[in-house]
C-alpha distance (Angstrom), angle and dihedral (degrees) to the residues before:
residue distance angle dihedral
X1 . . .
X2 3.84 . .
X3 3.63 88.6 .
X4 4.36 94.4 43.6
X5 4.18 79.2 61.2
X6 3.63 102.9 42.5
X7 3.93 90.5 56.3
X8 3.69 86.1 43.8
X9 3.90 96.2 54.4
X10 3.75 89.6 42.1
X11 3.58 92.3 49.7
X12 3.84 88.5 51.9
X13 2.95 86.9 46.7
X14 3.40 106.2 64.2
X15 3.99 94.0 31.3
X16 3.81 80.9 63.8
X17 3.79 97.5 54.3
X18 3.42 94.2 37.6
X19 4.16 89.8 58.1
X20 4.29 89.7 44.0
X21 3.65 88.1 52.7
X22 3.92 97.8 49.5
X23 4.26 88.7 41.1
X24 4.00 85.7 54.6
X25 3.80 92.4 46.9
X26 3.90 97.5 96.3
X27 3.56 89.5 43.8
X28 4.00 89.1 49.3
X29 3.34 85.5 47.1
X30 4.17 95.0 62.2
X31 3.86 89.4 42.4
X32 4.01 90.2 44.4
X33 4.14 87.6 52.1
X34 4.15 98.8 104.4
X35 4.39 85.0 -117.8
X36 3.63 93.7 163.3
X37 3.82 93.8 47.1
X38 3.93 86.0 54.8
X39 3.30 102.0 44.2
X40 4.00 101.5 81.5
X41 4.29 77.2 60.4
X42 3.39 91.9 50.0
X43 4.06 116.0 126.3
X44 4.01 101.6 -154.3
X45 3.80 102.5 -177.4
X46 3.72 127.3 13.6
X47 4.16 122.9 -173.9
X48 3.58 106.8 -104.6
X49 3.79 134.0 -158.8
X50 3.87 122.9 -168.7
X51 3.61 121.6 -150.3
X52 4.04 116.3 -168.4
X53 3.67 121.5 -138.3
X54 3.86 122.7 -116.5
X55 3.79 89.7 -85.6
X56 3.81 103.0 20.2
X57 3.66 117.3 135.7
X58 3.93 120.3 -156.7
X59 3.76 135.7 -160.2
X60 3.96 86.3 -136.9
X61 3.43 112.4 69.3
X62 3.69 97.7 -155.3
X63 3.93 90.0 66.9
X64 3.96 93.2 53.0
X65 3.91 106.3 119.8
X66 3.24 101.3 -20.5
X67 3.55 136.5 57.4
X68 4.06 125.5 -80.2
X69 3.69 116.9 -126.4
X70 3.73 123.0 -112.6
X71 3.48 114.3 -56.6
X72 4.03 128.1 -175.1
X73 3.94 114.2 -127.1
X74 3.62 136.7 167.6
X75 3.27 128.2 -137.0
X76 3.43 152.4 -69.0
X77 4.03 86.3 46.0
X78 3.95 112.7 -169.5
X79 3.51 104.6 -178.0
X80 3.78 94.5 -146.1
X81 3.60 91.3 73.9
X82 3.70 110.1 29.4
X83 3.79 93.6 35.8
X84 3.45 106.4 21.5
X85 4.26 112.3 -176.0
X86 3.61 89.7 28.2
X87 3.66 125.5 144.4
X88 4.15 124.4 173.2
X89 3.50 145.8 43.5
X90 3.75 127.4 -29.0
X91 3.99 121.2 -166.3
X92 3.51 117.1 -157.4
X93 3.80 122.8 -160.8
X94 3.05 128.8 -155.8
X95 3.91 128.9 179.5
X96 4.09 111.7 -151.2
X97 3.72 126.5 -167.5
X98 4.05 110.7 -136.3
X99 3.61 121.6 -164.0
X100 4.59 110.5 -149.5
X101 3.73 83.1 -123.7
X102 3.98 94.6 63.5
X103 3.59 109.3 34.5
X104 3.71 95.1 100.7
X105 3.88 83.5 53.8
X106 3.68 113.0 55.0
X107 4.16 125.9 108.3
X108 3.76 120.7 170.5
X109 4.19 112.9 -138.3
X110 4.10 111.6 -161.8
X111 4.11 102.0 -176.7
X112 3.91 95.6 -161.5
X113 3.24 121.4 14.0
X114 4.05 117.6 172.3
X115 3.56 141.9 -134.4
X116 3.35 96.8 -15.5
X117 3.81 132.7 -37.9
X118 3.82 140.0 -161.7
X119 3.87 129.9 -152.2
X120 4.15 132.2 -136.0
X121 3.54 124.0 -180.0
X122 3.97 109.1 -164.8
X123 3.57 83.8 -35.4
X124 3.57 108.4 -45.2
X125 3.98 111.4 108.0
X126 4.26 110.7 -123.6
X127 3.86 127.3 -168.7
X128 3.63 141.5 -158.4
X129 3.97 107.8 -94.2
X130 3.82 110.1 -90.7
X131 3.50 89.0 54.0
X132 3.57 100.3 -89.2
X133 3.82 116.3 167.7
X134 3.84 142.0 178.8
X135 3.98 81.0 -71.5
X136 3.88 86.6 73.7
X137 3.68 112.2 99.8
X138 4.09 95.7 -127.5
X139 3.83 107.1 168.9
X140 4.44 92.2 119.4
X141 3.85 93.9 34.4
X142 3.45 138.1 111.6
X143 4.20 116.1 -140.8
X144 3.35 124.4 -137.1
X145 3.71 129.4 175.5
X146 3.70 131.1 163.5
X147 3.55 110.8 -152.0
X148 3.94 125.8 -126.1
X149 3.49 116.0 -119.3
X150 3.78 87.7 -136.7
X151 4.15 92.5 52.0
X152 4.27 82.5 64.9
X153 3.84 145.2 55.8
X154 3.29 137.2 -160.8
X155 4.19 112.5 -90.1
X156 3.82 119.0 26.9
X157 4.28 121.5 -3.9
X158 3.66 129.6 -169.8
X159 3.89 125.8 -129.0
X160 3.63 124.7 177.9
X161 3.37 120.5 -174.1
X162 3.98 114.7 -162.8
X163 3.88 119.7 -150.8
X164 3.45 122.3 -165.1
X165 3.74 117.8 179.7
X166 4.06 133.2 160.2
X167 4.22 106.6 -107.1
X168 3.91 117.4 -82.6
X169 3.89 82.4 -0.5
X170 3.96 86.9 129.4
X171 4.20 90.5 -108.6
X172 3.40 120.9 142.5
X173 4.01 129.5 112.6
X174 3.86 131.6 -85.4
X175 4.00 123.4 -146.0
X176 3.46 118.5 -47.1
X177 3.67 127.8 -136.3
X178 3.75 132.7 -161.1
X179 3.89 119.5 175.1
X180 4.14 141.0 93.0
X181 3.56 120.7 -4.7
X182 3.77 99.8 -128.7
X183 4.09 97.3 48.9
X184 4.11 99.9 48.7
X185 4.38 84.2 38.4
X186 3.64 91.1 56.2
X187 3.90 85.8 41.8
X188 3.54 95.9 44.4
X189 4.11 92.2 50.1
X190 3.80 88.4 52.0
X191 3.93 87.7 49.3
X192 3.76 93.9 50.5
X193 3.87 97.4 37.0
X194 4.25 82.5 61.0
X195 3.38 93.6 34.0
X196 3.75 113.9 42.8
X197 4.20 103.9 1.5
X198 3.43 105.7 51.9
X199 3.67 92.3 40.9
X200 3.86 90.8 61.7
X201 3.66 88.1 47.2
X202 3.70 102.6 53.4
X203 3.72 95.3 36.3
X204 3.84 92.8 54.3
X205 4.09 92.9 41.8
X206 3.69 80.8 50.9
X207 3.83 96.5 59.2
X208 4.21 86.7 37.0
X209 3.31 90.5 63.9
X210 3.40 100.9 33.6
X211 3.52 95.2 57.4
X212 4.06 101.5 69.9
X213 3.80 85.4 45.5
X214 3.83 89.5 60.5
X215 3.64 98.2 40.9
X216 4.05 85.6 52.9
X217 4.01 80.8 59.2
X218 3.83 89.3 48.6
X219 3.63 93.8 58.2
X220 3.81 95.4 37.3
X221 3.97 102.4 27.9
X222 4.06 87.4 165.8
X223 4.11 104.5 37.3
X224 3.89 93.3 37.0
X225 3.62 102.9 36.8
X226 3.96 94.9 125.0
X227 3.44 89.5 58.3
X228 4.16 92.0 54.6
X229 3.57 87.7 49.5
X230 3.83 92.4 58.3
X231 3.54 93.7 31.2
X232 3.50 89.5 55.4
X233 3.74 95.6 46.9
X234 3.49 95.2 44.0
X235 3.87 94.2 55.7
X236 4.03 88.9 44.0
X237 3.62 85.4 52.6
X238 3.70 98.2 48.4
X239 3.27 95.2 46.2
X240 3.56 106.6 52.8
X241 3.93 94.9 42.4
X242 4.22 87.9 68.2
X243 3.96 77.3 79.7
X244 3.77 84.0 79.5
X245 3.79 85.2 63.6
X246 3.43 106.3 43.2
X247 3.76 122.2 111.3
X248 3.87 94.0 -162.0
X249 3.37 138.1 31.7
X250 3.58 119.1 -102.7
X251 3.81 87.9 -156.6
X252 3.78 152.1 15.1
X253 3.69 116.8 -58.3
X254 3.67 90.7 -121.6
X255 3.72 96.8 60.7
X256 3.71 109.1 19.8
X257 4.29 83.7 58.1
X258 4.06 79.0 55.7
X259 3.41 100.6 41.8
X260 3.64 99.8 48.1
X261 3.60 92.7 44.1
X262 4.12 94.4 50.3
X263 4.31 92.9 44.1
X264 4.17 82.7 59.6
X265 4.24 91.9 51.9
X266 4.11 88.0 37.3
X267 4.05 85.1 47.7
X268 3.99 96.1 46.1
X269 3.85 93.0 42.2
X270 4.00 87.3 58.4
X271 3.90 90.4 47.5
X272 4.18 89.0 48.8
X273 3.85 93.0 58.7
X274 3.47 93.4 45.6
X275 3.93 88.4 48.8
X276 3.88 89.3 59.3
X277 4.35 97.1 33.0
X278 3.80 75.6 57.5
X279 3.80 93.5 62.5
X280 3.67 87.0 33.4
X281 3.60 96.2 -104.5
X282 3.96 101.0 146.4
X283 4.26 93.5 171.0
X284 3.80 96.5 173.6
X285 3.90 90.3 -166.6
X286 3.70 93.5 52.1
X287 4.08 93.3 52.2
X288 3.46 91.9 51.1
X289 4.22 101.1 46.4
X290 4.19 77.1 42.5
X291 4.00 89.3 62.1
X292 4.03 91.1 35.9
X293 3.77 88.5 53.4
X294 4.20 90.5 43.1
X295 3.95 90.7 48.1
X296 3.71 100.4 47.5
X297 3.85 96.5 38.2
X298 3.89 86.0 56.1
X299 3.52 90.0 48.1
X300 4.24 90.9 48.0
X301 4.22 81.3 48.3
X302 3.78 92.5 63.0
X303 4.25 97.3 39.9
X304 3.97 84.0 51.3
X305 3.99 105.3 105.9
X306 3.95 110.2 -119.0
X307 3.59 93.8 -125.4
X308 4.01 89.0 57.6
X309 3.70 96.2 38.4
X310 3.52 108.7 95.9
X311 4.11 89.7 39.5
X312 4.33 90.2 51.3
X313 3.89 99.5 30.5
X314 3.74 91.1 79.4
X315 3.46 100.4 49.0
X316 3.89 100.4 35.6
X317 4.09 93.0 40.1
X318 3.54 118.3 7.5
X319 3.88 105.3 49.2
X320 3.42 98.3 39.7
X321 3.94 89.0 49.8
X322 3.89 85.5 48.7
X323 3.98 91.3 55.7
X324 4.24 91.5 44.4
X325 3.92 85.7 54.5
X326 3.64 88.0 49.4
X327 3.62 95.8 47.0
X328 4.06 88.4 52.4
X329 3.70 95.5 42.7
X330 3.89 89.4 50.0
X331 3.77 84.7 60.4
X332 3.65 94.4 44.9
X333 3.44 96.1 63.5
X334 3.52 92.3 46.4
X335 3.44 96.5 54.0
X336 4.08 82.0 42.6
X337 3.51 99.5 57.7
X338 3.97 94.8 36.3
X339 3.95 83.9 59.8
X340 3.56 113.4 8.5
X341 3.79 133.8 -170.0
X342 3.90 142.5 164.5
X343 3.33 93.0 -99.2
X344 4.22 100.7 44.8
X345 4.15 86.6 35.0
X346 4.35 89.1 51.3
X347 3.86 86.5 45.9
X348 3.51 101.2 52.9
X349 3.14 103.5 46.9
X350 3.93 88.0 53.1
X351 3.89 94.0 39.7
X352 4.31 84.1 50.7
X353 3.67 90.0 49.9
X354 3.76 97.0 73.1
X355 3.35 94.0 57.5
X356 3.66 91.4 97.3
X357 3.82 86.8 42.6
X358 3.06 93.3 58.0
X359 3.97 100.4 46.7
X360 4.14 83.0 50.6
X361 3.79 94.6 55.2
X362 4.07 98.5 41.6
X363 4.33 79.3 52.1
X364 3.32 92.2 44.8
X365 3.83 97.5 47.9
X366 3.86 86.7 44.9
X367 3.73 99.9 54.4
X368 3.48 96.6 -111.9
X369 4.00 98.5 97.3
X370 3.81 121.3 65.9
X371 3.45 114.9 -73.1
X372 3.83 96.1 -137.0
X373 3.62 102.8 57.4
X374 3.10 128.8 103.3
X375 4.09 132.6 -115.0
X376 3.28 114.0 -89.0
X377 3.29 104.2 -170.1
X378 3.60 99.5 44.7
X379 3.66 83.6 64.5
X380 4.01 101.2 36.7
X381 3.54 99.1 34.0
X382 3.69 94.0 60.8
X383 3.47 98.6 48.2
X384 3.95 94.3 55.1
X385 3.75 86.8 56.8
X386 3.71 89.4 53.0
X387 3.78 87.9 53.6
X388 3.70 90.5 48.0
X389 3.98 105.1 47.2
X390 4.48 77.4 47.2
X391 4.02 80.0 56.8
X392 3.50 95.4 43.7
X393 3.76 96.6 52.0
X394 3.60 89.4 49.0
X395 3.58 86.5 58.0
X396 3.64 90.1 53.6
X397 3.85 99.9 41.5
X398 4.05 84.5 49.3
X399 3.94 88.2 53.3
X400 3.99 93.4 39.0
X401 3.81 86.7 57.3
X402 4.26 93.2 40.0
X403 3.66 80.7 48.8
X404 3.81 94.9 50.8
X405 3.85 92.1 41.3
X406 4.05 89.6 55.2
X407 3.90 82.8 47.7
X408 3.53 89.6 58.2
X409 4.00 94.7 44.5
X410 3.74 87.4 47.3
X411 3.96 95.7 54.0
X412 3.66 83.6 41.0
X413 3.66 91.8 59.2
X414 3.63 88.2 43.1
X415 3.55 96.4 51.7
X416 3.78 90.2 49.8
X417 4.00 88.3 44.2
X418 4.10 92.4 53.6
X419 4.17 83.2 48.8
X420 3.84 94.4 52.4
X421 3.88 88.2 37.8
X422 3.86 91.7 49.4
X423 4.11 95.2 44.3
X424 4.16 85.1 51.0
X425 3.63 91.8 49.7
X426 3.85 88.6 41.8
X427 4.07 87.3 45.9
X428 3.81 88.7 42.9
X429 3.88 94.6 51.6
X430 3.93 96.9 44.5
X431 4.07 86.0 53.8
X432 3.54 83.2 51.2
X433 3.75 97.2 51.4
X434 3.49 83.4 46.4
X435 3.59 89.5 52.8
X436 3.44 86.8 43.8
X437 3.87 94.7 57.6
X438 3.65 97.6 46.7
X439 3.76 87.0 59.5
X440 3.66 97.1 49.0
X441 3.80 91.2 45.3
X442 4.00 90.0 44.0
X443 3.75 91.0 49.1
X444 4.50 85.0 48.7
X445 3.65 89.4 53.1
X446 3.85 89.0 45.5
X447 3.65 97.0 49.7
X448 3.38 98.6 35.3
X449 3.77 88.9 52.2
X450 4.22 91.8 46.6
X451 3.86 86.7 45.1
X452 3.52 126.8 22.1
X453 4.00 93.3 12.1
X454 4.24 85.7 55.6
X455 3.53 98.4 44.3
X456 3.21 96.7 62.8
X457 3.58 99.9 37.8
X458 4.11 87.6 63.9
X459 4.00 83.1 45.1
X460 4.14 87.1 53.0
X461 3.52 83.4 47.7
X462 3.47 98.5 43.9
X463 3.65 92.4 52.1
X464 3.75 101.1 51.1
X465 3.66 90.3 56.0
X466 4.27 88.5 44.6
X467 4.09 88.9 -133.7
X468 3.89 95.5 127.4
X469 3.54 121.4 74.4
X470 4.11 126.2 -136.7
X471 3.89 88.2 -98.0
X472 3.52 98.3 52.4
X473 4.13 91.2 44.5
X474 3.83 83.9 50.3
X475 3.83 92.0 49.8
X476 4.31 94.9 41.6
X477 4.01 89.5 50.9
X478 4.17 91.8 41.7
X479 4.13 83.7 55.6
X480 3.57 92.0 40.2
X481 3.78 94.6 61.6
X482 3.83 86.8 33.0
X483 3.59 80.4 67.3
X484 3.75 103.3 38.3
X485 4.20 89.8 50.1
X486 3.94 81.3 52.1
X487 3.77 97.3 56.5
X488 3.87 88.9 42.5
X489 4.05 92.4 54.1
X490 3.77 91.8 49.0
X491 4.20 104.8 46.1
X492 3.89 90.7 19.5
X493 3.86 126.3 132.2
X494 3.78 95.8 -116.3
X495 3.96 93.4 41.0
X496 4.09 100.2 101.6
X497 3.86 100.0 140.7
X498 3.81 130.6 28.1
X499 3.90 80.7 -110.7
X500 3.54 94.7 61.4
X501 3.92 88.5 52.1
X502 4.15 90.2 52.2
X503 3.62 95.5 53.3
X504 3.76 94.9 44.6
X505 3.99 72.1 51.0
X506 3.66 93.7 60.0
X507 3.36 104.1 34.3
X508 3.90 88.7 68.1
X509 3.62 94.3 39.4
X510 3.74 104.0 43.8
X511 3.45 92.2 72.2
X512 3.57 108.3 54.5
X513 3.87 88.8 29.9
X514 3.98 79.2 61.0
X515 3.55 96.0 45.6
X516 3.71 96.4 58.0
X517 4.26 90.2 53.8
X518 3.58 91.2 -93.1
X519 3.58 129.7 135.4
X520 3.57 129.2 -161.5
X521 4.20 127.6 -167.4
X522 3.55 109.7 -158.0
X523 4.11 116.4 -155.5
X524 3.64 134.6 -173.1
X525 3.24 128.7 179.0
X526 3.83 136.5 -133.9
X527 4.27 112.5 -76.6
X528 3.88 87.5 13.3
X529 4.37 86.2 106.6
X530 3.60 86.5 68.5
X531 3.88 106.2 51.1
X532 4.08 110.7 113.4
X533 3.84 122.1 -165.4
X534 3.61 138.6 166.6
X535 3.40 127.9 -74.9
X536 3.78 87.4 -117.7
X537 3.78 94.8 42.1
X538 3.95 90.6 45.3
X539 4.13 90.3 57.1
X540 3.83 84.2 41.6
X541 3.66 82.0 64.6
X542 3.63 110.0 42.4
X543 3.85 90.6 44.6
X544 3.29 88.3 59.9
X545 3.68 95.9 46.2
X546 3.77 95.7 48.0
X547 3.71 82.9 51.3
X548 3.97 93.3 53.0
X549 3.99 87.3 47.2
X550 3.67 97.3 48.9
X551 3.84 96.8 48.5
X552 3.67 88.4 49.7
X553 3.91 90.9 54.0
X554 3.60 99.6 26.8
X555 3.96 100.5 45.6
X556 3.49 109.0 6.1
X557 3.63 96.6 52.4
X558 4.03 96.7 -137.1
X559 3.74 123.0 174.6
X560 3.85 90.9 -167.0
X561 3.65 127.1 43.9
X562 3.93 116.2 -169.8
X563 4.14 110.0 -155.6
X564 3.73 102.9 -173.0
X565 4.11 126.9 167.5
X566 4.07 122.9 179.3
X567 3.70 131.7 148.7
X568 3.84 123.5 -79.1
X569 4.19 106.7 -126.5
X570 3.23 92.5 -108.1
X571 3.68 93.6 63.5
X572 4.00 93.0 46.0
X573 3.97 87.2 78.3
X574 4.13 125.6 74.9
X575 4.27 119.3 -68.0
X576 3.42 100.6 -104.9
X577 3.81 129.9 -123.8
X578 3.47 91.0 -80.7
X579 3.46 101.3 55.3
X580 3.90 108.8 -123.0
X581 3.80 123.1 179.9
X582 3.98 108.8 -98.3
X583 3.77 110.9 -101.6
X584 4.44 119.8 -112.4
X585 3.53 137.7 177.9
X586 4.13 120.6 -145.1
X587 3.70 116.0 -153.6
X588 3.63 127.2 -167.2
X589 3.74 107.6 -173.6
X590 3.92 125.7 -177.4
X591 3.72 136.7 173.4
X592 4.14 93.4 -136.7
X593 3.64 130.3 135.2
X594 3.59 94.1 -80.9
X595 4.16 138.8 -122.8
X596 3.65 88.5 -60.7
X597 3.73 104.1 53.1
X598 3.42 99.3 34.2
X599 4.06 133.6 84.8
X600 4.36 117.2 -65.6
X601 3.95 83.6 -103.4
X602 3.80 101.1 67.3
X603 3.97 87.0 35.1
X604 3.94 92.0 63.6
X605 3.66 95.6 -91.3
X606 3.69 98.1 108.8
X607 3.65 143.5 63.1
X608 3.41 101.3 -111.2
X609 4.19 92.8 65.5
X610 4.24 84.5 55.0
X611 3.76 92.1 40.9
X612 3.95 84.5 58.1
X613 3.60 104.8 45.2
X614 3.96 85.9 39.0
X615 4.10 87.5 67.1
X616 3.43 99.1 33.0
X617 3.97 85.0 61.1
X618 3.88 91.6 51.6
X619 3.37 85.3 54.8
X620 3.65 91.8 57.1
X621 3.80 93.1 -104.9
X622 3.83 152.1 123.1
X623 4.24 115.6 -130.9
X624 4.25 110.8 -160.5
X625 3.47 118.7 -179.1
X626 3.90 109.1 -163.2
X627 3.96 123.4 -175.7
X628 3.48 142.8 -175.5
X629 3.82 142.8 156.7
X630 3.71 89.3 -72.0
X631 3.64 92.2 54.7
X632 4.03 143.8 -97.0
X633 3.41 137.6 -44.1
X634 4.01 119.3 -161.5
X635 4.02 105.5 -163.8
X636 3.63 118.2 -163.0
X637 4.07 116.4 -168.8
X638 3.97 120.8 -161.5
């Protein structure tokens, strides 16, 4: 147990410092950037001229319509602060000094440089390789430019760099830095790795992961709705923060500013009720003012003028998102520390590391935060969700394999059920055999005592008072083992099929049949091997049988007896579904004198005609006897 805990604290542990490290990285980045090396190339102020569109508007009058007069300025200049309302084109010029030795060296690095910008190199225009120009859409890239050696003489060169940015759009131009190639490249690389790179990477891992979390919702949309909601934030997320990429605009100023703006709130709101499902906090109310506050704040993003957007959106949308995502991560944790585990503890600690992110970004967007720096939470923000959709799947691998390892108990029980189930049945069927046994050897005892048991008890009687002669003791012991050698072809161990019972049948009359110039053919036709019956019905049968070939002999006075068996039609087609025994007919044919010539017995006198057709109708039957001058025919139907 001791040992199940250490590896968990370790493994907390090091989730924790793993998720600190990657929250800190945009900040690392800034303090990684080689600052000190730059800042000999650093160009602090710059003359600048501002230009107003054709229907700009300006807080200082002097710049209305036409253009201001040189101006000094230092730089970074955001444009929402130090020229608030403005909308145009600022040129910045700067005078260099270039030694003969360096001009094949020189590069200027701009790290922000917003909306769009344009370069001129002692009057010649430069841009970025690729081709991009002050068409490009620059506001979230890094610019790079190395310098021809041509574009520069030795002594003092002129650069002007023209801004042109939307008013209170947040454009404006970061410091500028002119110096060897190799130092601002490897600067610039670093710059754009943070800045453009490693935002495409973590917002499309975001939306990779995301995406099995979300179908898991789409095939469970009740059991797995905590992973839709952060799928679905995640994705929303993602996809929205490529804007900080793109070197165009995919849409109008006036509602792509909206759009972008309302996808982050809609995006945060999903993340917030997942925060408190998490903890188990389902607060139906909350959820629903969440999406009335979502829906009309989107609504308020798109009525906000464009020129007024970037001054209102912070205050109308942005801070009072901020203090909703404080509210819900203030409940997190206490929901996290009232019942904490890996996965809440890991989470927390990443979701409560972009609070400072967060305050940066809202500053930044608002003017107030330096105008070089780079988002934060564009950076840190993505990389917690990465953490979390890896936490999530966890989850769902460790339930997967819970799942599977109830599967296995379940079939296990099963398998053990089916056993017990089996031995029952087996139990159950060898009480009925037994059951079965004690009836068949009940009914033996029964019929042996009705037959065999009172035949000879009238014989014993018969005897003691001397009224039976030697013949008739002869004939009552002959019927008595008749009888007995019946009841031991129908219930005995080698009698299976009714065929088994005919041929131990034949076997014991053959002989004598034989002996008195008789001769019997015995026939059976094709499927007849396979017919089963009762013990009952079976002696049913072969009394009846025995009683057809013993008229024959004994009053018809045949020399040949035909036995003959076959299927009826009906019983040449399939069993049917419920299982009824196959139909035969039994004929016992003979070529005696016939019903008419013979004794009042075999004409339907006597009892053994009504003993026959008695059976053969508790054996669900009919009995015919048909004869002719040719002979008789004894039909029995089953």
């Amino acid at each position: 147990m001791e040992t199940g805990e250490r590896s968990g604290t370790h493994r907390l542990a090091a989730v924790i410092g793993i998720i600190l490290v990657l929250v800190v990285a945009p900040l690392a980045a800034e303090w990684l950037t080689p600052s000190a090396n730059l800042a000999p190339w650093r160009l602090g102020g710059a003359a600048l001229t501002l230009v107003p569109d054709d229907g700009g508007s300006s807080d200082r009058g002097s710049l209305s319509g036409a253009p201001s007069p040189d101006s000094p300025v230092s730089l970074p200049d955001p444009w929402n602060r130090k020229h608030p309302g403005f909308g145009g084109t600022g040129h910045y010029r700067f005078t260099i000094r270039v030694e003969p030795d360096a001009l094949a060296d020189r590069a200027l690095y701009v790290p922000r440089l917003s909306n769009h910008g344009a370069i001129e190199i002692n009057g010649a225009p430069l841009t970025e390789p690729g081709g991009i120009g002050n068409a490009a859409w620059h506001w979230n890239r890094p610019f790079y430019l190395a310098i021809p050696a041509d574009n520069l003489h030795a002594g003092d060169n002129s650069i002007v760099i023209s801004v042109t940015g939307l008013a209170n759009s947040r454009a404006g131009l970061s410091d500028i830095y002119v110096g060897p190639r190799e130092l601002l490249g490897d600067a610039y690389r670093l710059r754009w790795f943070f800045q453009v790179d490693l935002l495409w990477i973590a917002n499309l891992t975001v939306v990779i992961l995301a995406v099995p979390l979300l179908f898991n919702w789409l095939r469970d949309p009740v059991g797995s709705a905590n992973y839709g909601l952060f799928g679905a934030g995640s994705i929303l997320f993602g996809l929205r923060n490529f804007h900080g990429v793109f070197d165009f605009l995919p849409l109008p100023v006036a509602y792509w500013w909206p759009l972008v703006s309302a996808s982050l709130g809609w995006s945060l709101c999903f993340i917030f009720v997942f925060l408190l499902r998490l903890c188990d906090y389902r607060w139906r109310a909350f959820e629903i003012a969440l999406a009335v506050f979502a829906t009309a704040g989107s609504i308020m993003l798109f009525a906000v003028p464009t020129a007024h957007f970037m001054a209102l959106a912070p205050w109308l949308w942005y801070i009072p998102l901020f203090v909703v995502g404080l509210f819900c991560v203030g409940v997190f944790a206490y929901g996290t520390f009232a019942r904490p585990t890996l996965h809440r503890v890991v989470l927390l600690v990443g979701v409560l590391g972009q609070i400072g992110p967060a305050v940066h970004d809202i500053l930044w967007i608002q003017g107030t935060g330096s105008f070089s720096s780079v988002l934060w939470m564009a950076l840190s923000f993505p990389l917690v969700l990465i953490i979390t959709s890896v936490l999530l799947a966890d989850d769902m691998a460790k339930t997967r394999a819970a799942l599977g390892n109830m599967n296995k108990l379940l079939e296990a029980r099963v398998a053990a059920a089916r056993r017990d189930l089996e031995a029952m049945y087996e139990s159950r069927r060898a009480t009925e055999r037994e059951a079965i046994g004690t009836q068949e050897r009940m009914r033996l005892m029964r019929d042996m005592h009705d037959g065999v048991g009172t035949r000879l008890s009238l014989l014993l009687s018969g005897l003691t008072r001397g009224e039976i002669a030697a013949g008739e003791v002869e004939d009552a012991v002959r019927g008595s083992l008749e009888e007995l050698h019946l009841l031991l072809d129908a219930r005995g161990p080698s009698t299976a099929t009714l065929a088994d019972a005919l041929a131990n049948l034949r076997y014991r009359l053959d002989p004598r049949l034989a002996a008195t110039g008789v001769e019997t053919r015995w026939e059976l036709g094709p499927g007849v091997e396979d017919i089963v019956l009762s013990a009952e019905a079976t002696l049913h049968v072969l009394r009846i049988v025995q009683e057809c070939i013993t008229n024959a002999v004994r009053h018809g006075q045949a020399r040949v007896v035909t036995f003959r068996i076959e299927r009826s039609g009906a019983a040449l087609q399939p069993d049917s579904a419920a299982g009824t025994t196959p139909s035969f007919v039994i004929l016992v044919i003979d070529d005696g004198v016939g019903i008419d010539n013979a004794s009042a017995l075999t004409r339907g006198g006597g009892r053994g005609l009504a003993n026959m057709r008695a059976r053969s109708e508790a054996l669900g039957g009919t009995f015919t006897l048909h004869s002719d001058a040719t002979g008789t025919v004894a039909r029995l139907a089953l």
